[in-house]
N, C-alpha and C positions, 0 to 999 in steps of 0.2 A: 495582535501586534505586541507580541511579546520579549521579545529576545533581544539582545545583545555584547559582543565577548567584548570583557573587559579585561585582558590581561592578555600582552605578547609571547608567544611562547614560541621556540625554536621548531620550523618544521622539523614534524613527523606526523605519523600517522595515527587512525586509532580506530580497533573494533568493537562491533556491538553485536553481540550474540542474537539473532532475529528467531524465536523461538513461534514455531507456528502452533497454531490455536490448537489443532489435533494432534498434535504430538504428545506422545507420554510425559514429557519435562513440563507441558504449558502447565499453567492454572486454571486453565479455558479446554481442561482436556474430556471431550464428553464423555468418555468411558467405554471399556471395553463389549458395554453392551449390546451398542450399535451394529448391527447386521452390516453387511458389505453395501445390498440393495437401497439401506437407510442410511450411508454414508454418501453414496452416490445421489440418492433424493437431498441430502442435506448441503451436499457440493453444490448443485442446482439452484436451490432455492434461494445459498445467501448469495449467490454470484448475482442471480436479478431483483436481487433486496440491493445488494450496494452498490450494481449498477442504478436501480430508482433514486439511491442516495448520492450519488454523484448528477444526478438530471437535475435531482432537488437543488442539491448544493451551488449548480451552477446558475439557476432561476434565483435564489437566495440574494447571489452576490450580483446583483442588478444595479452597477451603478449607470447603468444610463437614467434608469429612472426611481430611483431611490425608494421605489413605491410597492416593491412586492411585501407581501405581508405571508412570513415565515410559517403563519398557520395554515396559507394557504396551499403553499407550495409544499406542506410536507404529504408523502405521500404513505400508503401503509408497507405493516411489515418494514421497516426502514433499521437495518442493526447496528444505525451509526457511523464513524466514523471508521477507517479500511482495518478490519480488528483480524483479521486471519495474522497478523504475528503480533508479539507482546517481545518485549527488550527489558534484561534486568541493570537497573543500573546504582551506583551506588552517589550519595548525595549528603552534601556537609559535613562537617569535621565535629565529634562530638570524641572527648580527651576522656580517657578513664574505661573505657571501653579496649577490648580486644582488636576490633574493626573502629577504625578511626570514620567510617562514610558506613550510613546506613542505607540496605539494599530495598530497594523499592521495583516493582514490578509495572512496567508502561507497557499502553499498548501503542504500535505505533500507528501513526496517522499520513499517509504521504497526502492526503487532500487536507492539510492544511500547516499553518507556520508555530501555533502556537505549542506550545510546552508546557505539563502544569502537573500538580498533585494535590491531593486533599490536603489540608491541612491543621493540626491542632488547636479547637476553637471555633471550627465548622460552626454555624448554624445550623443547614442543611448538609449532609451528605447523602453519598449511598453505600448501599453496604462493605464496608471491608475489612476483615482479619486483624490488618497491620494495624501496628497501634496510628492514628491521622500523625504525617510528619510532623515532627517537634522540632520545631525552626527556631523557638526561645532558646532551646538546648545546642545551637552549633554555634562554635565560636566565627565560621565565616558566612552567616547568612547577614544581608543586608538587605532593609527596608530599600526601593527607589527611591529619592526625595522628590518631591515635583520639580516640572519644568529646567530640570538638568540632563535630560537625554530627550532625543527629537520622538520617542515610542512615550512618552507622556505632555500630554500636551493638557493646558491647563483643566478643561472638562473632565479630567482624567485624575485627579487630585481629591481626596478624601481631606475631613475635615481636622487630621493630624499631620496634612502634608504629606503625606504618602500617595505612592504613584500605582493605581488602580486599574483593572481592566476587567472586562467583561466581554466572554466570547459566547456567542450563540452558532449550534451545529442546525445542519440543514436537520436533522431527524427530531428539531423541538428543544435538546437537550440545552443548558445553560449551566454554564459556571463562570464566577464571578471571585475578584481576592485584590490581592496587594503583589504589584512586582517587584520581585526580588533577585536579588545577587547570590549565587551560590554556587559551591563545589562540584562538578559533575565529576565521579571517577570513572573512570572506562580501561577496557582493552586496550593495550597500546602497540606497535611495530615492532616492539623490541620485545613482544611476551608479557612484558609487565603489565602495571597499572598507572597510568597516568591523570592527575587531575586538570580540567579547566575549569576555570569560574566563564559561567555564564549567567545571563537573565533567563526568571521560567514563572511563572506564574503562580501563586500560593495562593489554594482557593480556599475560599469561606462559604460557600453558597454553591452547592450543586442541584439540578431537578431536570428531572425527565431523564435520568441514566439508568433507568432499572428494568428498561430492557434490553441492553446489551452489558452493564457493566452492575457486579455484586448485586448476582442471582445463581450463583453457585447455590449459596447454601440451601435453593430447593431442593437439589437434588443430593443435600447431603456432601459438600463438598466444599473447601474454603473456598471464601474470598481474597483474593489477593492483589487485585488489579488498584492501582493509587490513582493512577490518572493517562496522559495522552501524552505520547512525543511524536512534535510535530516534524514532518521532512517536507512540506512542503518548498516550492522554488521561490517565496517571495523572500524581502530582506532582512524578517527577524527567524524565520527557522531554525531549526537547530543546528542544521547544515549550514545555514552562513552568519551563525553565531562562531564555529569554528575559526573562520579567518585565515590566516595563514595558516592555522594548523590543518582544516580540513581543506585546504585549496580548492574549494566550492564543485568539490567533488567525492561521490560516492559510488560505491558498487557492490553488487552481489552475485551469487550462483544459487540459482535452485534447483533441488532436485525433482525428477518426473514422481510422482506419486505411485507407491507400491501397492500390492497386490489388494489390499484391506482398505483403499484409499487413506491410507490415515497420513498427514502433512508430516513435512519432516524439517529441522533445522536447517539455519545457514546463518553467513553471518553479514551482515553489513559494515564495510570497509569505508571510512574516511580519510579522504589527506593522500600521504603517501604508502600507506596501505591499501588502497583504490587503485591497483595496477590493473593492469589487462593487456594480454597479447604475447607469445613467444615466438620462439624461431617455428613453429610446429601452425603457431596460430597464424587466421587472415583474419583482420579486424577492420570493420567498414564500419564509417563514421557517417549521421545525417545529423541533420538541422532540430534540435528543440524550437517551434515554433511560442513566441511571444504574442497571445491571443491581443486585442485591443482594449478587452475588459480585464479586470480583476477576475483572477483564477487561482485556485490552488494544483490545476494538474498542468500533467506534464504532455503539450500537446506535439504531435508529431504530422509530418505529411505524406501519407499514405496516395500512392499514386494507382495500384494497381493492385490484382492479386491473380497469383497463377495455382494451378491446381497438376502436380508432374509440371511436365514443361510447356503445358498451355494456359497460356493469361485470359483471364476471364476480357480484359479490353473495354473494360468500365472506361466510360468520357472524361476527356479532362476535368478534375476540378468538384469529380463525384465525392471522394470526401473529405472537399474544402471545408473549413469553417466557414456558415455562413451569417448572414445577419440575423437577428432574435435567436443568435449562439445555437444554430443547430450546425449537424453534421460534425467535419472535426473527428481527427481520429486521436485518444492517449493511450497511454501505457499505464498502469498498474494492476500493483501485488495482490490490491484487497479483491479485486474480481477473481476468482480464482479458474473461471472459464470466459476465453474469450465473447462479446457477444457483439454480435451487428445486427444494425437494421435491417426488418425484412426485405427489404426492395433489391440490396446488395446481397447477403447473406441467400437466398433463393439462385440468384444466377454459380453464386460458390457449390450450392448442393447440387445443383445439375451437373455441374464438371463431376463432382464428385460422383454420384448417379452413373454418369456414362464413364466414367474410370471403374468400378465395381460390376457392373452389370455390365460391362463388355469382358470381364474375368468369367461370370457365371453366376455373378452371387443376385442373389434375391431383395430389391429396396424393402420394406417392409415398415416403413415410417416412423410413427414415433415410439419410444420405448424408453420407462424409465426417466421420464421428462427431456431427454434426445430427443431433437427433431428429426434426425436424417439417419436411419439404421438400416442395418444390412443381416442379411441371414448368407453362413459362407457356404459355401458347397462344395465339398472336399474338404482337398488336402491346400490351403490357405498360406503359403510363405508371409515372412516380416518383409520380403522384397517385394511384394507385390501391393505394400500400402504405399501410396499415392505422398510423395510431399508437397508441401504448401508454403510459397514466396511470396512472403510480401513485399512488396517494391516501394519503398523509400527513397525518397531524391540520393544520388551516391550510394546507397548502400540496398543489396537485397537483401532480406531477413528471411532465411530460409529456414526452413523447419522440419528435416527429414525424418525424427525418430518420432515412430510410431505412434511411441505411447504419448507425446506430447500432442498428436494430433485424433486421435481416436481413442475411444472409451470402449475395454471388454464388457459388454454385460453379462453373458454365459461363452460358456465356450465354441458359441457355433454363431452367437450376436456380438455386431459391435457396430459402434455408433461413433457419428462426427464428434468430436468433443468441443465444439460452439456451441453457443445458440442461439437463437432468434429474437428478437424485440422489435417492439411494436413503433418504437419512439427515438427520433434522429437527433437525439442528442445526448452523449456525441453518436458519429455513425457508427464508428467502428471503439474498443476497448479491448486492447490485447493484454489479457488476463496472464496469473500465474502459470497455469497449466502450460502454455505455448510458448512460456517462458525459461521454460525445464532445457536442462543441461547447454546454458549460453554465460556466459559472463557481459552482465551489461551492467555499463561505464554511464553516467549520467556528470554533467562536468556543465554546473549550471555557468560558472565564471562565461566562459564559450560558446553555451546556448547551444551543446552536443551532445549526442547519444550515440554511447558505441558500446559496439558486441559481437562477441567473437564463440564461438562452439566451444564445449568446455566440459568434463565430464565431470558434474559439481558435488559427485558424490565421496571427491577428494577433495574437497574444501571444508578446510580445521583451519 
């Protein structure tokens, strides 16, 4: 619980460059060494690494019975927090300097609200490059004082009066500091650069981050990663630290993943930058569901799923959220392959099955950690893959382009591009990958998700 804006500023808008982890620009970039095969094994792995870390995450935040114990719930291989994109952003005002805000490298978190960075003075950190921010050195960082904002409440107070907090991730990790007041500079509507002050967390104490975050330099390569920005939907995130400037709303385009799989930019819009729909576009709007518990994701209600134009005709209410928070279906960017539970996901491959193998092609099961693969036989048209509608109350999510549905693995193999899991919570996780060439509108103020087709590979 960390955030909130303290200062009114004139609607407008503002961007954040979302630079994904395998991009040549990340810090997080593994190198050109990675074979195609070991790209696609590595797609695989962390999509049901941070699916287990959203399962964990939601076990974690147990407030009905305040009793889970973090060690128990965490599960292995867990990479953290949704780390497939990092955002550069720049922070405090330090005079005498070229650059008045020095730039610091976040990665982002949509499973959760807080915002933070190492900080000069650290007891513990983990490893990084950048010199730890030097927050004595800016003329607009401010200590919180206690019990003058409702995100510090007296337990919450150190023994100089300052207003403290300490967040624990579902994967073990911890860090701990003093909230503070400060500069954020970003992209703005008008090309520029625009500053707001917000609340963000200055840490003193981080552990258990050293396995996802400053471990470059095993392999010979900086660290650059400072800390975590949070997009989560509750009421300190970064998103509704904005206020009127970000109108509790944001949006992005991504693109479908290229030949080498390796991720590619895009950028995340706030405010009135956060547009979506033209004369050209159809935009359909559903419901962000408001779970009963404490959550950090953004959950949706998925009614159906069709494969071409026949609906699998799952029962009502298949994947409701239900009590001891299973089922439930969300949306995020850190999955980068969709994945559902096996009981649902099996009736999808059959559609799938009998769309392929009434063409002539041969199932041929798994391959390459794919569940459901095909061998083609011939001459194979892009018209003759199958698309895939998800049914949301008001709006269908349809997904025609191939490649956001299917994985090449040679030229004569190719595979569903989901996958399977063992564990109904949630049911369903519509990943990056199925999220290629749509522009999707998330508008927490309204508790809506909208998206409309989009070819995101002209989004600058």
């Amino acid at each position: 619980m960390l955030n909130s804006v303290i200062a009114v500023y004139p609607k407008k808008g503002f961007t954040v460059k979302m630079i994904h982890r395998d991009s040549k620009k990340s810090p997080l970039y593994p190198g050109d060494h990675l074979t195609r095969d070991e790209r696609l094994q590595r797609l695989v792995e962390q999509s049901k690494a941070q699916a287990r870390y959203i399962e964990s995450q939601i076990l974690l935040h147990d407030d009905a019975t305040h009793s889970v114990d973090p060690h128990v719930v965490r599960l292995p291989v867990i990479y953290g927090p949704s780390a497939y994109y990092v955002a550069m952003v720049g922070l405090g005002t330090f005079h005498g300097n070229q650059q008045q805000a020095k730039n610091y490298y976040l990665m982002i978190d949509s499973g959760s609200d807080e915002t933070w960075l190492q900080c000069e003075g650290a007891t513990e950190a983990f490893n990084q490059d950048m010199p730890l921010y030097p927050w004595s050195s800016s003329t607009t960082y401010r200590h919180v004082p206690c019990n003058t904002h409702p995100i510090c409440k007296g337990n919450k107070c150190n023994a100089d009066g300052q207003c403290t907090y300490k967040t624990r991730y579902a994967s073990g990790s911890i860090t701990s500091g003093i909230i503070a007041e400060e500069r954020f500079t970003l992209g703005s509507d008008a090309g520029g650069l625009e500053s707001i002050g917000l609340h963000m967390g200055c840490g003193f104490h981080q552990e258990n981050f050293e396995n996802f975050i400053g471990r470059n330099h095993l392999r010979g390569k900086p660290d650059l990663i400072a800390g975590i920005l949070g997009l989560g939907p509750r009421q300190w995130s970064f998103l509704n630290q904005l206020g009127d400037v970000g109108e509790g709303k944001f949006s992005y385009c991504l693109e479908t993943f290229n030949n080498k799989i390796e991720g590619s930019d895009t950028y995340l819009r706030f405010g009135a930058d956060a547009t979506i729909g033209d004369a050209s576009q159809v935009v359909r709007t559903t419901p962000i569901i408001v779970p009963p518990f404490r959550t950090y994701q953004y959950y949706l209600t998925l009614e159906d799923i069709s494969v071409s134009n026949k609906k699998i005709g799952f029962p009502r209410g298949t994947f409701k959220l239900k009590s001891k928070k299973e089922g439930g279906t969300i949306i995020d960017t850190g999955v980068q392959i969709s994945m559902m539970y096996k009981d649902h996901f099996d009736k999808v491959a059959d559609l799938v099955k009998t769309h392929f193998e009434g063409l002539g092609n041969e199932y041929i099961g798994t391959r390459k950690s794919f569940d459901v693969c095909f061998r083609l036989r011939g001459r194979f048209d892009i018209t003759n893959y199958p698309s895939i509608t998800l049914h949301f109350p008001h709006a269908d999510y349809v997904i025609t382009d191939y490649k956001a549905n299917f994985v090449m693995i040679s030229l004569e193999i190719i595979c569903l591009g989901y996958s399977r899991r063992d564990q109904n919570r949630p049911a369903f996780i519509l990943g990056a990958m199925q999220q290629a060439n749509k522009r999707i509108l998330y508008n927490v103020m309204d508790r809506s998700l909208s998206f409309a087709t989009e070819y995101c590979e002209l989004d600058s």
